[in-house]
C-alpha positions as CSV (number, residue, x, y, z in Angstrom):
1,X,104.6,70.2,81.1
2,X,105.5,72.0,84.5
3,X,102.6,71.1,87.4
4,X,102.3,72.0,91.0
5,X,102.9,70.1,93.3
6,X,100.3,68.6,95.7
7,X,99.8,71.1,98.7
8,X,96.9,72.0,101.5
9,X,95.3,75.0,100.6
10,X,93.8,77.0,103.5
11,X,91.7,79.6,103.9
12,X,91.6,81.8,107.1
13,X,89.2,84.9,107.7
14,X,91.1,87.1,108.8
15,X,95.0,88.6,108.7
16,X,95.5,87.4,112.4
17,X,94.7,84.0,111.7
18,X,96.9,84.0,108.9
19,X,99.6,85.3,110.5
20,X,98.7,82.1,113.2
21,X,98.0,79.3,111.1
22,X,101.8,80.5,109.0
23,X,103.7,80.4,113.0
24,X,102.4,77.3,113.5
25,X,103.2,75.5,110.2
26,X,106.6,77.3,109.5
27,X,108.6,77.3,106.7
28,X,106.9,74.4,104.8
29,X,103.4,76.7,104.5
30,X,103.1,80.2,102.3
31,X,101.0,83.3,101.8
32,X,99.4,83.7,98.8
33,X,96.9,85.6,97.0
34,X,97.2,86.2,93.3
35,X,99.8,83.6,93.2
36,X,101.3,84.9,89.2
37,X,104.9,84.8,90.7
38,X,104.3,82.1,93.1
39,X,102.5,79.1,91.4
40,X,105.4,79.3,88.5
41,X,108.1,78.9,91.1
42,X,106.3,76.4,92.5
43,X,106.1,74.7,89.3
44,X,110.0,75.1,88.9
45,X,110.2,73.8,92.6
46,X,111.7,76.7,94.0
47,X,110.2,76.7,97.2
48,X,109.1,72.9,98.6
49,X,105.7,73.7,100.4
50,X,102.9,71.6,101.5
51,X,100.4,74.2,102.5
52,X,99.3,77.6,101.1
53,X,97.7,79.8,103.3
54,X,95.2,82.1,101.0
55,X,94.6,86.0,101.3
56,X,91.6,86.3,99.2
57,X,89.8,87.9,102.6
58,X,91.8,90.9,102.1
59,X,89.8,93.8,101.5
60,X,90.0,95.7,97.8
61,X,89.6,99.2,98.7
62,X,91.2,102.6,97.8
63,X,90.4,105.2,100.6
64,X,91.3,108.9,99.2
65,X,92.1,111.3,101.5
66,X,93.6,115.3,101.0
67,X,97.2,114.1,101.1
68,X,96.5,110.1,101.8
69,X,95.7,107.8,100.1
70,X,95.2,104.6,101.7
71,X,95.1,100.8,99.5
72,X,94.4,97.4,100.7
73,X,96.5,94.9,99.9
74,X,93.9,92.7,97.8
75,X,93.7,95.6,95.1
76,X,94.9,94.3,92.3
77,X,97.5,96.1,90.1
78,X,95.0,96.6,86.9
79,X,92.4,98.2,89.1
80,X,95.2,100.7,90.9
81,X,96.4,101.8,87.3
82,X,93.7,103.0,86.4
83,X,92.4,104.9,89.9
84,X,91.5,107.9,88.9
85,X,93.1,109.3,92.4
86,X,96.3,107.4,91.6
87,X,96.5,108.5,88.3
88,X,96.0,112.5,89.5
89,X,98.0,112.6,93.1
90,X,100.6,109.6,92.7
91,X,101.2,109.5,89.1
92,X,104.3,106.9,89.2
93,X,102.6,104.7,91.8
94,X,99.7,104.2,88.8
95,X,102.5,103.7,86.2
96,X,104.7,100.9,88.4
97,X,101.4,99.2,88.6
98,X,100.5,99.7,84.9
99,X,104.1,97.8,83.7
100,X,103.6,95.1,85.9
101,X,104.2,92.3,83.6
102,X,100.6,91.9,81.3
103,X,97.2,92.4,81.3
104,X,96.0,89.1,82.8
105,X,98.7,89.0,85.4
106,X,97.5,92.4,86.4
107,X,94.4,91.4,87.1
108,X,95.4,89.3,89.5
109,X,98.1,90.0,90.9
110,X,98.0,92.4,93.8
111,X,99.7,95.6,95.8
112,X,100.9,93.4,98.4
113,X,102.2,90.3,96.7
114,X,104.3,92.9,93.9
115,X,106.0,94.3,97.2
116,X,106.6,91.1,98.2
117,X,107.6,89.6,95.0
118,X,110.9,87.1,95.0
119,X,114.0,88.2,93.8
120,X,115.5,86.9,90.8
121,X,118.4,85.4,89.2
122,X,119.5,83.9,86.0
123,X,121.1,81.1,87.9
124,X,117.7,80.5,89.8
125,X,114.5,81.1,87.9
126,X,115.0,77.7,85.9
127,X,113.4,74.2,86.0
128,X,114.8,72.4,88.8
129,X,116.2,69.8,86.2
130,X,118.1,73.1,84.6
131,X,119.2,74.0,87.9
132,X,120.5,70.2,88.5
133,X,122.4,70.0,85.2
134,X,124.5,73.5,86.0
135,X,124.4,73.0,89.9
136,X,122.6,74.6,92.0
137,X,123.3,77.8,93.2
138,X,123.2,79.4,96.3
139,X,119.3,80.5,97.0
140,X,118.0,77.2,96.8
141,X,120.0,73.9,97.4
142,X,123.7,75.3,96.1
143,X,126.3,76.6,98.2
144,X,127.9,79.2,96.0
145,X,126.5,82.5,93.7
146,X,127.1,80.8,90.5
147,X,126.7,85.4,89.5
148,X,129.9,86.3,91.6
149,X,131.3,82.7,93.0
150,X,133.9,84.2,95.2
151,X,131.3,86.0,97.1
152,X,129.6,84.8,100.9
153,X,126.0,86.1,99.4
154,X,123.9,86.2,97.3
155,X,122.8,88.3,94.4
156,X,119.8,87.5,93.1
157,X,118.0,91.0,91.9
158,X,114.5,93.0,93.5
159,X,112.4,92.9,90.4
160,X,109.3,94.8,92.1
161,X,107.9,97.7,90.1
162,X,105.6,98.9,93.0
163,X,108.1,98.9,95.8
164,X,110.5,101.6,94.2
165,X,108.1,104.0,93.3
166,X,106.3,103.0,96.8
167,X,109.5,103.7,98.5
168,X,109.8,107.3,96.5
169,X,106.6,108.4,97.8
170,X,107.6,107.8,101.5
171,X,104.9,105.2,102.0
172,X,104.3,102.8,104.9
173,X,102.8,99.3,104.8
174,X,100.5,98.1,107.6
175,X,101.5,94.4,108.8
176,X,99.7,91.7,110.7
177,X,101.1,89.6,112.8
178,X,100.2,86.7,115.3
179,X,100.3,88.8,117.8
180,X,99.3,92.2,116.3
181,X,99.8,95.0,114.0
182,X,102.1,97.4,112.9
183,X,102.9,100.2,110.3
184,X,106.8,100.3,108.8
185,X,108.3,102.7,106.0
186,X,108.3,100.4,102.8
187,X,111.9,101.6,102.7
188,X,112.7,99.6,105.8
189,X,111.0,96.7,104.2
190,X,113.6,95.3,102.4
191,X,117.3,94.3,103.4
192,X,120.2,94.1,100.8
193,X,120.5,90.2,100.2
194,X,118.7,88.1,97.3
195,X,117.7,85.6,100.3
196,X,116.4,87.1,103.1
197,X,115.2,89.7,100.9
198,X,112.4,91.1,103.2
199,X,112.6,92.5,106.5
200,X,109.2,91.6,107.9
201,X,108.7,88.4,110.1
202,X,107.3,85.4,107.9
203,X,104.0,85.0,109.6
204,X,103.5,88.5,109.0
205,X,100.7,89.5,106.5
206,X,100.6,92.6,104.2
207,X,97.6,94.0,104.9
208,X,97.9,97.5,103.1
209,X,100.1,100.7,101.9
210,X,99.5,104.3,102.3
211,X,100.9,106.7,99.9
212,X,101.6,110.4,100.8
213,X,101.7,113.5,98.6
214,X,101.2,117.7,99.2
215,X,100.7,120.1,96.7
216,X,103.3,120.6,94.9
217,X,104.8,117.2,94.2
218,X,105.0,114.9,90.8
219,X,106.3,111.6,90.6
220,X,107.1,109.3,87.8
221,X,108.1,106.0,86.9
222,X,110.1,104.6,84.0
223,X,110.6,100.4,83.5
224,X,113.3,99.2,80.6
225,X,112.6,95.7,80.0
226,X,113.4,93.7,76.5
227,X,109.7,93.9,75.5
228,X,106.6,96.0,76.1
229,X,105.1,93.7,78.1
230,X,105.0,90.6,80.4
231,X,109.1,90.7,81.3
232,X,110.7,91.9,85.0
233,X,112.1,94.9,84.6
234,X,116.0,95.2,83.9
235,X,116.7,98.6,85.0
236,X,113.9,101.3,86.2
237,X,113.6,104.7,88.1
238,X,111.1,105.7,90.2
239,X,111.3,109.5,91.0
240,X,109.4,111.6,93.6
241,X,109.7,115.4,94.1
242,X,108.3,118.2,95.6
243,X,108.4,121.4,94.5
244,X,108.0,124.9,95.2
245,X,107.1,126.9,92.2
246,X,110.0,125.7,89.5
247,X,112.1,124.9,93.0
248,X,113.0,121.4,94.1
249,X,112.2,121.2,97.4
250,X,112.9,117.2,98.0
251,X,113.3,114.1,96.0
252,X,113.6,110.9,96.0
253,X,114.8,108.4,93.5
254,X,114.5,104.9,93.6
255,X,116.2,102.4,91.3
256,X,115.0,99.0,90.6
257,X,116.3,95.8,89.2
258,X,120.0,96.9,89.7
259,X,120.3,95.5,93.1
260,X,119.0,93.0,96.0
261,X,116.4,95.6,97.1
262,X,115.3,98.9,95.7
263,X,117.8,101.3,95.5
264,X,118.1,104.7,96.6
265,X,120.1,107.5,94.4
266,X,121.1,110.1,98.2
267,X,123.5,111.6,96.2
268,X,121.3,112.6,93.4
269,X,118.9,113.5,95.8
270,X,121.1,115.6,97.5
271,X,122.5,117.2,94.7
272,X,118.6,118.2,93.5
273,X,117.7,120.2,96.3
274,X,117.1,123.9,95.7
275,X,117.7,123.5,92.1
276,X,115.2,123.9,88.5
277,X,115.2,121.3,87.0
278,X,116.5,122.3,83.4
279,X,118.4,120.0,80.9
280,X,121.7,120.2,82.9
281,X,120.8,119.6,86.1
282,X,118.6,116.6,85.0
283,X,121.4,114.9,83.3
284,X,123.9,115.9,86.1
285,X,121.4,114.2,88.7
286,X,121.4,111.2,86.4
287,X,124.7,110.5,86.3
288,X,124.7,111.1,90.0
289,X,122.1,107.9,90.4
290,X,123.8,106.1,88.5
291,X,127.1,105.3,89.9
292,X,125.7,103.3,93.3
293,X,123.8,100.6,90.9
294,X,125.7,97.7,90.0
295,X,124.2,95.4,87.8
296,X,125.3,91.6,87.2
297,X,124.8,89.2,85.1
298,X,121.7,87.8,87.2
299,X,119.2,89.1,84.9
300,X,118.4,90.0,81.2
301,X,120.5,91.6,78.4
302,X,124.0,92.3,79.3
303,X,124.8,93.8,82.6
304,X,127.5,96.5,81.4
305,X,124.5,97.8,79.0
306,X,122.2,98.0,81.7
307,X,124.5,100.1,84.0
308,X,124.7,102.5,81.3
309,X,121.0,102.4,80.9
310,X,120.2,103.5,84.5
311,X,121.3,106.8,83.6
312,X,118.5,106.8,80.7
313,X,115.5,105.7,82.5
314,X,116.6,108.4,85.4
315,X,116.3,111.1,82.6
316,X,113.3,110.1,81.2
317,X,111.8,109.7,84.2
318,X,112.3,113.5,84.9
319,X,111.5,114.0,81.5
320,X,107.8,113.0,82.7
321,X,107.9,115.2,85.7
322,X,108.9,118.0,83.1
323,X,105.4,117.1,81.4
324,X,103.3,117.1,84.5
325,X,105.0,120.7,85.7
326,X,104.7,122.0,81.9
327,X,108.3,121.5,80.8
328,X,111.2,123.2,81.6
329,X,114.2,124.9,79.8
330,X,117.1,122.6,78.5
């Protein structure tokens, strides 16, 4: 049996002192607040820790506003998939919280800690008498990618459902810091490297996300994943667009699990504008998104499958923007 290892647990009132009790104690403390992705690497002793800062005083609201919608942090990911707001206005944001991995976990894991969520490897996500046997790799305690050995970096996968459909609506996070707050496009959130994975500061706290829609725009998201329910996904799309009668305006399209941090399809997008969105032009835009994700073999199923299957989950997810508008022709 797996079991945590001994650690302080603390318990702050407020974001600020969070973000000054993690400066002080470095890289040896840790945020956390529903803890379903942390305590199991903990158990695997992928992070060595002696103090866990908790975030249970973040507020669990969803403010509603004509084209905003603002949610805390603390709201867990059962509660925002089935806001009635959500559900109406940001469709995929409800759905990317809906496939988070199962019922339990959902309720309690949170918005902020699935935007902050590790990423992932084969190689990584093992007991650390697995990773011992076949030598550690380069995320913790290695010094090569045991995915792609001849490479400086490392590889490791963004498995966040949220983030990607976040990134599609053009939301911003709010963050707290020691010193104060500040409000950053969830797109500039994350950097391109299965280590330093994340972009804000370490003592900074997630303290919320705002979504943003107008009338006229749908959004969808669609996880593949070997079954129904608790896995990471393996490939997804998250798709945001705005439209002017049957007329894409904008989009956006976000892919997920094929690469260190979401991924955004410009060419696709570019190719979208000013077009309906009938059978050809869907599959065309597909293909488009497609060819920038990369997929290894640092996650489930085989990788060369999964590259083909981005192209899938593209179309069905503007198959379910097809539903919302009615349905097009193709």
């Amino acid at each position: 049996m797996l079991r945590l290892p001994r650690f302080k647990y603390l318990r702050p009132k407020t974001a600020r002192e969070a973000a000054r009790m993690a400066a002080e104690l470095g890289p040896r403390a840790m945020f956390v607040a529903g803890g379903t992705d942390l305590f199991p690497k903990l158990k695997r002793r992928q992070f060595e820790i002696d103090t866990l800062i908790g975030l249970d005083f973040l507020p669990r609201a969803i403010r509603n506003g004509s084209d905003e919608c603002a949610v805390d942090a603390g709201v867990t990911l059962a509660v925002a998939a089935r806001d009635e707001h959500l559900i109406a206005r940001f469709t995929g944001y409800a759905e990317a919280a809906g496939v988070v991995s199962s019922p339990p976990l959902r309720n309690a894991g949170t918005i902020g800690g699935n935007l902050c969520v590790d990423t992932r490897c084969n190689y990584y996500d093992m007991t650390y008498e697995w990773r011992k046997a076949a030598g550690f790799c380069l995320k913790k305690d290695g010094d090569i990618c045991l995915v792609a050995p001849s490479s400086p970096r490392c590889w490791a996968v963004s498995s966040t459902d949220t983030a990607p459909m976040a990134m599609a609506l053009e939301g911003a996070v709010i963050l707290v810091g020691p010193d104060g707050e500040r409000e950053l496009p969830v797109a500039a959130l994350y950097r391109d490297d299965g280590i330093e994975y994340m972009a804000k500061q370490p003592a900074e706290v997630v303290t919320g996300l705002r979504l943003r829609s107008t009338a006229g725009s749908r959004s969808a998201y669609v996880k593949l994943r070997r079954r129904g329910s608790i896995d990471f996904p393996i490939a997804g799309a998250a798709v945001a667009a705005h439209f002017d009668g049957d007329v894409i305006v904008s989009c956006r399209i976000v892919l997920s699990a094929v690469a260190s941090y979401p991924l955004e399809a410009k060419a696709a997008e570019e190719f979208l504008k000013g077009k309906r969105l009938d059978g050809d032009t869907v599959r065309e835009a597909a293909q488009l998104a497609s060819k920038p994700a990369k997929p290894l073999d640092n996650a489930d199923l085989s990788h060369f499958w999964r590259k083909r299957m981005v192209r899938v989950v593209v179309e069905q997810a503007f198959e379910r923007l097809n539903d919302q508008r009615g349905g097009v022709d193709g």
